[in-house]
HTML snippet that shows the backbone in 3Dmol.js (N, CA, C, O; Angstrom):
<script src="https://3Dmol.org/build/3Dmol-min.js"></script>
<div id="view" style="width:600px;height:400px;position:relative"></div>
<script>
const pdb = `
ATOM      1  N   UNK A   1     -48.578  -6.544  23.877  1.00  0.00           N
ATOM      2  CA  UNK A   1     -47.488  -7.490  23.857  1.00  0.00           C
ATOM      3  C   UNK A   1     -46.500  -7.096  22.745  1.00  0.00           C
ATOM      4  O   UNK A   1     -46.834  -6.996  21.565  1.00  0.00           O
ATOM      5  N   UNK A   2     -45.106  -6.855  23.270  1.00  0.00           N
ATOM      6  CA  UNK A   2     -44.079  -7.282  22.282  1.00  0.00           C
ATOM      7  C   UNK A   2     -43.831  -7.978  21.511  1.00  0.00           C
ATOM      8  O   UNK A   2     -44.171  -9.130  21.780  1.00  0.00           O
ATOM      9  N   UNK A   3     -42.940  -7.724  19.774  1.00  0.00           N
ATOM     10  CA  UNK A   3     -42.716  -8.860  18.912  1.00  0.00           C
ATOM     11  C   UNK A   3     -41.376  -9.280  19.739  1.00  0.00           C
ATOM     12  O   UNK A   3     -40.885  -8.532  20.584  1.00  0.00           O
ATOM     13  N   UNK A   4     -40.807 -10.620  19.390  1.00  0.00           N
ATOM     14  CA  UNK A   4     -39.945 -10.800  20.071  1.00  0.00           C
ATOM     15  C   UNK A   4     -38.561 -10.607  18.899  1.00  0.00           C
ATOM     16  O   UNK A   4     -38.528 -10.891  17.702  1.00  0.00           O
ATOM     17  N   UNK A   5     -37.843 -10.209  19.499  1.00  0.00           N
ATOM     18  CA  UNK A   5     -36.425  -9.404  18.672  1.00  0.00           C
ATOM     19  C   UNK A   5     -36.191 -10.601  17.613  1.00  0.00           C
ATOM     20  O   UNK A   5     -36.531 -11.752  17.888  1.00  0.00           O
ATOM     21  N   UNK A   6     -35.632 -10.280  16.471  1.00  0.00           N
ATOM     22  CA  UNK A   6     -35.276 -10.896  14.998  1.00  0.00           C
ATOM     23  C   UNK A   6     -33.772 -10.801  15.636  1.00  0.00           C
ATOM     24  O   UNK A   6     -33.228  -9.774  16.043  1.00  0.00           O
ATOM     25  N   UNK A   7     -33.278 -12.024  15.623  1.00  0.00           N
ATOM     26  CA  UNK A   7     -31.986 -12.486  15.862  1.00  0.00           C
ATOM     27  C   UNK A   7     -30.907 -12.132  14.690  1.00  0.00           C
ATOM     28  O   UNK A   7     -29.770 -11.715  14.913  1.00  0.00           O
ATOM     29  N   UNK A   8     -31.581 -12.422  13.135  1.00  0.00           N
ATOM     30  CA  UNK A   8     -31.064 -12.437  12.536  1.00  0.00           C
ATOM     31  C   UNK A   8     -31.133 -10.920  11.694  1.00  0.00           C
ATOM     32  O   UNK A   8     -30.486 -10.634  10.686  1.00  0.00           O
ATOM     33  N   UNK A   9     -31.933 -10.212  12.288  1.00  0.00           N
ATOM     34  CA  UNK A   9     -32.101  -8.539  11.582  1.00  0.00           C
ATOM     35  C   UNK A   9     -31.289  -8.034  13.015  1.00  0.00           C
ATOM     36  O   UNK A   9     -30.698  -7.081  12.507  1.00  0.00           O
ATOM     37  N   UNK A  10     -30.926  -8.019  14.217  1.00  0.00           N
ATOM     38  CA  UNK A  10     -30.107  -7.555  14.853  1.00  0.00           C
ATOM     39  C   UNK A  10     -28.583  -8.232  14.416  1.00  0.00           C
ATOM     40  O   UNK A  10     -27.541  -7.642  14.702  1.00  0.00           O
ATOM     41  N   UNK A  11     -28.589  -9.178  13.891  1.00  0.00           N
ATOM     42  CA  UNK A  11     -27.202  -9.152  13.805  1.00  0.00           C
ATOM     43  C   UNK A  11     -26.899  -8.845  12.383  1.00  0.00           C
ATOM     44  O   UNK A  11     -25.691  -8.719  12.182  1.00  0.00           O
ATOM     45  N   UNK A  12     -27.610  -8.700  11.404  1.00  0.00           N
ATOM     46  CA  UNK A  12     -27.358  -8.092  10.525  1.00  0.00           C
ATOM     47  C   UNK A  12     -26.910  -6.319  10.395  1.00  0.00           C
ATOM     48  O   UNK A  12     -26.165  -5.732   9.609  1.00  0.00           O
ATOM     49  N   UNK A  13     -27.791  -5.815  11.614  1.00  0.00           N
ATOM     50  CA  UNK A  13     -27.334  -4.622  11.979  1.00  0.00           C
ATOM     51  C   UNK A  13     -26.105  -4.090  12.439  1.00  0.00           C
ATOM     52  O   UNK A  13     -25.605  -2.996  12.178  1.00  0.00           O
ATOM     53  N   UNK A  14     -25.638  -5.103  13.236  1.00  0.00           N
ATOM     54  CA  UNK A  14     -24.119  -5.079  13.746  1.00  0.00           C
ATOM     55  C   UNK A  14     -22.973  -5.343  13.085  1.00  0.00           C
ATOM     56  O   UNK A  14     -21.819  -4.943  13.238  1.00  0.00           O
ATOM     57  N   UNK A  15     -23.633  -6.295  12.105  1.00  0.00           N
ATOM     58  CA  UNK A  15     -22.553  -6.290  10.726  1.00  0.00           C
ATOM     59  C   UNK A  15     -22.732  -4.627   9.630  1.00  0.00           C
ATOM     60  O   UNK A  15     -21.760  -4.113   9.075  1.00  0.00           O
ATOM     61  N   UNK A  16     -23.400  -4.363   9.591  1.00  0.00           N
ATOM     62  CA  UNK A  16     -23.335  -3.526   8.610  1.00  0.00           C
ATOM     63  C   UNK A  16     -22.950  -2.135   9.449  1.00  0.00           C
ATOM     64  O   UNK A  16     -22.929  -1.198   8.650  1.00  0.00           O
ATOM     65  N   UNK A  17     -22.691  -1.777  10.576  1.00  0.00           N
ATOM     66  CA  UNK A  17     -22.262  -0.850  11.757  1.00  0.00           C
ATOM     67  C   UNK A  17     -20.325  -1.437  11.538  1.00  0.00           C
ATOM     68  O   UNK A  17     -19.377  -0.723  11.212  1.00  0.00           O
ATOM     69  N   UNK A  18     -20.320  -2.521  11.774  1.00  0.00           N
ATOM     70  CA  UNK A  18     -19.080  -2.609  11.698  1.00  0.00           C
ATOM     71  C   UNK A  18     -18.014  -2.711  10.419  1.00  0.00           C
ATOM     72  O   UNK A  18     -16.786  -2.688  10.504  1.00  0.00           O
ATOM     73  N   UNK A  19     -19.062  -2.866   8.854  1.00  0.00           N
ATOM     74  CA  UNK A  19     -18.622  -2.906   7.585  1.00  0.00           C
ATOM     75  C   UNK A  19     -18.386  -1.550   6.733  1.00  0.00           C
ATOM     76  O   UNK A  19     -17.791  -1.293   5.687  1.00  0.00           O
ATOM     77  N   UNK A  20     -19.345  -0.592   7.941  1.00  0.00           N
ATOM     78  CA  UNK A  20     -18.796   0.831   7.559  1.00  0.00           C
ATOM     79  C   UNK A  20     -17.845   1.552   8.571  1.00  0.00           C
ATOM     80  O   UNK A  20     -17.338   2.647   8.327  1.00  0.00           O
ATOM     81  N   UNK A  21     -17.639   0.828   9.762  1.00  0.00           N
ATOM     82  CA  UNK A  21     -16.353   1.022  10.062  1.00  0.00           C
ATOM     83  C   UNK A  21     -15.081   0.396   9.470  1.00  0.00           C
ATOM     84  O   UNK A  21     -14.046   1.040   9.643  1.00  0.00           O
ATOM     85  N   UNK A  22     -14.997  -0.832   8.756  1.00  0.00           N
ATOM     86  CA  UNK A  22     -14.113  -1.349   8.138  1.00  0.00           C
ATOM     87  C   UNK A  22     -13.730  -0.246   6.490  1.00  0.00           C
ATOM     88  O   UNK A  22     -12.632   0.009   5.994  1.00  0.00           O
ATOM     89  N   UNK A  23     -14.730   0.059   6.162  1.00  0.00           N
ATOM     90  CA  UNK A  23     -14.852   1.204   5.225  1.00  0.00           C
ATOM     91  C   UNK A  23     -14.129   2.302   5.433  1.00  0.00           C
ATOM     92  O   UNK A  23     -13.484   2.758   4.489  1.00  0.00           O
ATOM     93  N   UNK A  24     -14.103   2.801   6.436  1.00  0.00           N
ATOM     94  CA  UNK A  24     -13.405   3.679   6.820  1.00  0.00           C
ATOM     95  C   UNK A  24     -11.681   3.567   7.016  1.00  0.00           C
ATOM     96  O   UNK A  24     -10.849   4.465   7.144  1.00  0.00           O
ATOM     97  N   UNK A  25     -11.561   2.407   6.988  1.00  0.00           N
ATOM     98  CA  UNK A  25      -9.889   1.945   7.528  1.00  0.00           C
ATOM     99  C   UNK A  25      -9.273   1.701   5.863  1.00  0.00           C
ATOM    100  O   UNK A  25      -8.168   1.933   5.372  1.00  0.00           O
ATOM    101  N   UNK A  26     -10.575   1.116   5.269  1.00  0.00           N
ATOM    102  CA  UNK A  26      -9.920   0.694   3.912  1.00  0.00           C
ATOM    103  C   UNK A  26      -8.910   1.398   2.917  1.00  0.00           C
ATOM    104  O   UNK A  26      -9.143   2.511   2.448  1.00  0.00           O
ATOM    105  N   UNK A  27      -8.213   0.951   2.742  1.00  0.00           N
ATOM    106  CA  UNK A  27      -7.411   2.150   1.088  1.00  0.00           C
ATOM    107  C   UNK A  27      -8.190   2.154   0.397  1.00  0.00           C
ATOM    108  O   UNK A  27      -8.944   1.199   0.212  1.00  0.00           O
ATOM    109  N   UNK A  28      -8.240   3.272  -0.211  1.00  0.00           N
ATOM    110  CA  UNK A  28      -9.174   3.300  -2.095  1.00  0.00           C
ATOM    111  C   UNK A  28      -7.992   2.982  -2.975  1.00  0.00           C
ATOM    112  O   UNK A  28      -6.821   2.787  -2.647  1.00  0.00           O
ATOM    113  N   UNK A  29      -8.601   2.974  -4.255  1.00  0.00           N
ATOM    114  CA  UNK A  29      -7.911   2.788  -5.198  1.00  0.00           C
ATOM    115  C   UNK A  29      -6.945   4.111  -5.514  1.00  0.00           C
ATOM    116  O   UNK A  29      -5.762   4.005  -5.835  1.00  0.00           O
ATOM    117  N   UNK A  30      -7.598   5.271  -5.379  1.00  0.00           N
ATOM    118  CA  UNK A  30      -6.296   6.387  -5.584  1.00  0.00           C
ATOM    119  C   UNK A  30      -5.561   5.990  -4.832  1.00  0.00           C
ATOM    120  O   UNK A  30      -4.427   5.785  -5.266  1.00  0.00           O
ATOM    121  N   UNK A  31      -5.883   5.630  -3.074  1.00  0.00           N
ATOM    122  CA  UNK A  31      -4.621   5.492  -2.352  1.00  0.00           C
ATOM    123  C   UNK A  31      -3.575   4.609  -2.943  1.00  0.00           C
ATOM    124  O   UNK A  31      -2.393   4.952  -2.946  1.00  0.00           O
ATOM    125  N   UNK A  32      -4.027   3.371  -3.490  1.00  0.00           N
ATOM    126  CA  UNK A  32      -2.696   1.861  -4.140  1.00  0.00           C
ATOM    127  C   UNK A  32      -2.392   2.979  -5.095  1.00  0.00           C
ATOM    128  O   UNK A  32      -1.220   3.297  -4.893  1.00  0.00           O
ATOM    129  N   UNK A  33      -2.852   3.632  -5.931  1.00  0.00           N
ATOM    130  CA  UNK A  33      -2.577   3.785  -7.252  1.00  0.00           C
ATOM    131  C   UNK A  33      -1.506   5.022  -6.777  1.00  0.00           C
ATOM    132  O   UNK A  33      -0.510   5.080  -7.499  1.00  0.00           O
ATOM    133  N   UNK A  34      -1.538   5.636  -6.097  1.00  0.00           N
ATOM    134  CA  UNK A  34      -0.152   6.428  -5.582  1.00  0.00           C
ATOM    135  C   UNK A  34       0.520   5.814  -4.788  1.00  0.00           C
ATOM    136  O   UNK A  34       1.649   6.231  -4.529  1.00  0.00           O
ATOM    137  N   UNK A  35       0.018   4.644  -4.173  1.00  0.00           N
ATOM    138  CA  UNK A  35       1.472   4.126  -3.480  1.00  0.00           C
ATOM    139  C   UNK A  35       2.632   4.079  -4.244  1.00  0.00           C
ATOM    140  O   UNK A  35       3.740   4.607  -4.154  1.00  0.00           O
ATOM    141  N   UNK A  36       1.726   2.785  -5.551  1.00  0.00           N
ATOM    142  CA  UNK A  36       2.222   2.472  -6.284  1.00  0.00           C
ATOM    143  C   UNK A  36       3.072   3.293  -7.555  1.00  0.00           C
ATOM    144  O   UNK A  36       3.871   2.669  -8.255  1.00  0.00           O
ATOM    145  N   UNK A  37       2.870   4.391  -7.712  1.00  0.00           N
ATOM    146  CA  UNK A  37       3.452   5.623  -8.139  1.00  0.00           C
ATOM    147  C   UNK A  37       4.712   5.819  -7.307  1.00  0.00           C
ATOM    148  O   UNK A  37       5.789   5.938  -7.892  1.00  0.00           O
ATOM    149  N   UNK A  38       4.648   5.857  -6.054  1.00  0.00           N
ATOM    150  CA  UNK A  38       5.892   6.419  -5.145  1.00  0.00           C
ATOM    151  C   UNK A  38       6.797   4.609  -5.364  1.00  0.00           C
ATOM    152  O   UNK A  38       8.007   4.551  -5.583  1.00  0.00           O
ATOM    153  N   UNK A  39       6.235   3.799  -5.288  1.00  0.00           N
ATOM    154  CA  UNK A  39       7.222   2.602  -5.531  1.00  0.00           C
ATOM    155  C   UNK A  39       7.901   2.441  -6.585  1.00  0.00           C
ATOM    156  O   UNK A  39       9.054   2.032  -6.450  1.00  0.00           O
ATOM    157  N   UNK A  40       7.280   2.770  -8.191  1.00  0.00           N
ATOM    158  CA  UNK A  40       8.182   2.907  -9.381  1.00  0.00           C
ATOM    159  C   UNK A  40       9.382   3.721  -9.620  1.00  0.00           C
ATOM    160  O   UNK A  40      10.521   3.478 -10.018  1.00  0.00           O
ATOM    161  N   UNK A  41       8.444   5.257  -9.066  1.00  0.00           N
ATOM    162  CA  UNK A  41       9.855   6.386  -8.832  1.00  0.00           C
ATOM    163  C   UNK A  41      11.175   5.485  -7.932  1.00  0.00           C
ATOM    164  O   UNK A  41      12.190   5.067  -8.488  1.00  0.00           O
ATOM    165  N   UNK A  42      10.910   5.344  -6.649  1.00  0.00           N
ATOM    166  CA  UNK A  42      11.683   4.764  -5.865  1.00  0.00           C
ATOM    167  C   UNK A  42      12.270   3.478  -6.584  1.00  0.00           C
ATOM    168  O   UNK A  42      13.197   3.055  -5.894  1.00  0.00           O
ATOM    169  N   UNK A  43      12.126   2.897  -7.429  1.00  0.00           N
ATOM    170  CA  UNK A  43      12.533   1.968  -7.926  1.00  0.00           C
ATOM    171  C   UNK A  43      13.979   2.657  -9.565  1.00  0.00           C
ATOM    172  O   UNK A  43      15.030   2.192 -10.007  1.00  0.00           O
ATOM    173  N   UNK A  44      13.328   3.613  -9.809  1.00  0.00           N
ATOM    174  CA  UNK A  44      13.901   4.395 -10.980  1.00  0.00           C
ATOM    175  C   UNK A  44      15.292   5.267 -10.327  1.00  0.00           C
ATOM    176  O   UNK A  44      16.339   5.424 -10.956  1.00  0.00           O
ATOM    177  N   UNK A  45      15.028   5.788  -8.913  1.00  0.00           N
ATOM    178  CA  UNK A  45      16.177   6.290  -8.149  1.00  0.00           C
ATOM    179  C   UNK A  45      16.795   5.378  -7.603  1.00  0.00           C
ATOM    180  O   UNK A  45      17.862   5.638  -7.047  1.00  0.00           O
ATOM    181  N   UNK A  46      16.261   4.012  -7.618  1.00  0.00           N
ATOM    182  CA  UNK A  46      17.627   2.677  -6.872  1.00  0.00           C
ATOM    183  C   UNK A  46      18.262   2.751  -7.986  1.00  0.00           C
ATOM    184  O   UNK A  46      19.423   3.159  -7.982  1.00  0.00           O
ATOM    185  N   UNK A  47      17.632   2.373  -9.167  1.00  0.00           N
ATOM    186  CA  UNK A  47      18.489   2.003 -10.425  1.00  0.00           C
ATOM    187  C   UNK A  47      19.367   3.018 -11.065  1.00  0.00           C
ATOM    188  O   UNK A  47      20.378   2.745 -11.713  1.00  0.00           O
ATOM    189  N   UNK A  48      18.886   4.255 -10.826  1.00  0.00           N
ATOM    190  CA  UNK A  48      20.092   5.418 -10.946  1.00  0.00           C
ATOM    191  C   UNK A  48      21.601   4.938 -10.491  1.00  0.00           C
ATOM    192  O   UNK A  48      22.704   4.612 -10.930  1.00  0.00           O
ATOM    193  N   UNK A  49      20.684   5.175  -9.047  1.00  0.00           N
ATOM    194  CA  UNK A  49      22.223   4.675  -7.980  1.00  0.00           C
ATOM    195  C   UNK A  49      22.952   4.242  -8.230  1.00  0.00           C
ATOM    196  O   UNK A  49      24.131   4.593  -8.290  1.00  0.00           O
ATOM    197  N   UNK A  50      22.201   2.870  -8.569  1.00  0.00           N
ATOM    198  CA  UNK A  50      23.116   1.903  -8.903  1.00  0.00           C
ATOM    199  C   UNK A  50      24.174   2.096 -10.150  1.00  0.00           C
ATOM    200  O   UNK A  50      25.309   1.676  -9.922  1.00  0.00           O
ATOM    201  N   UNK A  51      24.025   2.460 -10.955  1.00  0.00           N
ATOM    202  CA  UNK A  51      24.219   2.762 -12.049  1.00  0.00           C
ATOM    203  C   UNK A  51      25.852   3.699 -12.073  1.00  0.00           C
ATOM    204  O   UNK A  51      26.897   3.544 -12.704  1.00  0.00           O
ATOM    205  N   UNK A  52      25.396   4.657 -11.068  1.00  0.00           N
ATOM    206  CA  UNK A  52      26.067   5.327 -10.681  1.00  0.00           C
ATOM    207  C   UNK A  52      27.458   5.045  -9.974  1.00  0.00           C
ATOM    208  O   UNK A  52      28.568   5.385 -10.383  1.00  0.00           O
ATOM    209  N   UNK A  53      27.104   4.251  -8.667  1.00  0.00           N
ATOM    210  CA  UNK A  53      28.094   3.284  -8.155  1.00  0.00           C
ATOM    211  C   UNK A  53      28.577   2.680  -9.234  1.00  0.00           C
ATOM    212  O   UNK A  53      29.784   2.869  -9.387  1.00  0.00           O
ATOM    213  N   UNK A  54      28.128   2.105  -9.931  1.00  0.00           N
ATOM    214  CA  UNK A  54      28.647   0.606 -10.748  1.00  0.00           C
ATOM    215  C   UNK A  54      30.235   1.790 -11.818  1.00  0.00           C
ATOM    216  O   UNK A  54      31.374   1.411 -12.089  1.00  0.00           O
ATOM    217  N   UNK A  55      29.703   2.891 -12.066  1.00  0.00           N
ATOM    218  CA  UNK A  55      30.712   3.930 -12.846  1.00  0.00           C
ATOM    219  C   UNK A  55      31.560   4.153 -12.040  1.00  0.00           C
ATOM    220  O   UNK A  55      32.706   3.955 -12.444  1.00  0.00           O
ATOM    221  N   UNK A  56      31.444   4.511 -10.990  1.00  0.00           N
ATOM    222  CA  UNK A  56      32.285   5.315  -9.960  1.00  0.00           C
ATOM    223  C   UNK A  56      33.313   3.856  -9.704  1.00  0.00           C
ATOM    224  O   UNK A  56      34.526   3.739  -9.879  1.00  0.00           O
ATOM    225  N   UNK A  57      32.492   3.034  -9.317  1.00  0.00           N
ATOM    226  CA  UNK A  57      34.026   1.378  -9.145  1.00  0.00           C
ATOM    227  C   UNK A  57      34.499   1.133 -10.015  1.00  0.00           C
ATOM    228  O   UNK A  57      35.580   0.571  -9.836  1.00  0.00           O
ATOM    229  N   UNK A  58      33.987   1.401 -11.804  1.00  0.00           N
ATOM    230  CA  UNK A  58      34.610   0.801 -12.519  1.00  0.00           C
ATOM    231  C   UNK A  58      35.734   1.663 -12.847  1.00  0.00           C
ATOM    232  O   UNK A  58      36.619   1.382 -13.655  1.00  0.00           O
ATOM    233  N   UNK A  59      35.635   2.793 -12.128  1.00  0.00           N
ATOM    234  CA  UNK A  59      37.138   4.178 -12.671  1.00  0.00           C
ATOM    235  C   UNK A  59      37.926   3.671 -11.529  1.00  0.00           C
ATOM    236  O   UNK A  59      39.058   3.305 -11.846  1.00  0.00           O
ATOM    237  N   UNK A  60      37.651   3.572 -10.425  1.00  0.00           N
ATOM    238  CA  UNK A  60      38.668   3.562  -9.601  1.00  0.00           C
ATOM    239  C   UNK A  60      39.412   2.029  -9.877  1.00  0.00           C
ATOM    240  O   UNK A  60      40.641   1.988  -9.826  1.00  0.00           O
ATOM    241  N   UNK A  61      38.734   0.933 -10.133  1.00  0.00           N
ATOM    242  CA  UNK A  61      39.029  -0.434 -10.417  1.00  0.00           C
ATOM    243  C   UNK A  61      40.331  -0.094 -11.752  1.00  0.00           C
ATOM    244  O   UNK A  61      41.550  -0.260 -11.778  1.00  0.00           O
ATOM    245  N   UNK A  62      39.475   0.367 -12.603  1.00  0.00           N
ATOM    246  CA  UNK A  62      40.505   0.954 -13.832  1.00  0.00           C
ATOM    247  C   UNK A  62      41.849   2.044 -13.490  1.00  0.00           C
ATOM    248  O   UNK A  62      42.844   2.001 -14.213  1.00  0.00           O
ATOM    249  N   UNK A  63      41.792   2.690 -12.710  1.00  0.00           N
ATOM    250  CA  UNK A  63      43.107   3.086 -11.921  1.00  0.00           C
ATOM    251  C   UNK A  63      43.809   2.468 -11.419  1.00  0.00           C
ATOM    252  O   UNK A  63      44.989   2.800 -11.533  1.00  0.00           O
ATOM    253  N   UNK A  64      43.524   1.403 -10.703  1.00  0.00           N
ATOM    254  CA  UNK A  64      44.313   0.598  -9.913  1.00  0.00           C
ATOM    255  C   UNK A  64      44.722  -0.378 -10.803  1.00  0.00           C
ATOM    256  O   UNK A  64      45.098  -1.293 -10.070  1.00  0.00           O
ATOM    257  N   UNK A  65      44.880  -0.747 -12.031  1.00  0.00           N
ATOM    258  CA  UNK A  65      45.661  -1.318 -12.891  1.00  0.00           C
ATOM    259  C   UNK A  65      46.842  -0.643 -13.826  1.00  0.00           C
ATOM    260  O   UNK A  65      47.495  -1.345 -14.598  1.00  0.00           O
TER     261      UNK A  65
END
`;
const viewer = $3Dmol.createViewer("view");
viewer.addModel(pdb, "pdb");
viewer.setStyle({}, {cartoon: {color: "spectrum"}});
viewer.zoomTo();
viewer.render();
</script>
């Protein structure tokens, strides 16, 4: 005779099958930690820009007086 199946050790199995597939999708921390690298740069080249524009209107603004 058969034991009869553990309800709760089969579904524990199916969780931990699907928590190392979730593992797999996850970011690591290097991944944020270079996102977040490419977001500061990108943040340092808006503020260039800007910077830039803001010179470039204030000559032509100053010409036109």
């Amino acid at each position: 005779m058969s034991e009869p199946e553990n309800l709760v050790l089969n579904l524990l199995r199916e969780m931990r099958g699907e928590m190392g597939d979730m593992r797999n999708e996850m970011a690591t921390k290097n991944d944020v930690a270079e996102v977040r690298s490419e977001v500061k740069s990108l943040r340092a080249d808006v503020a260039s820009d800007l910077i830039s524009v803001e010179q470039r209107l204030s000559v032509r603004i100053a010409h036109l007086n």
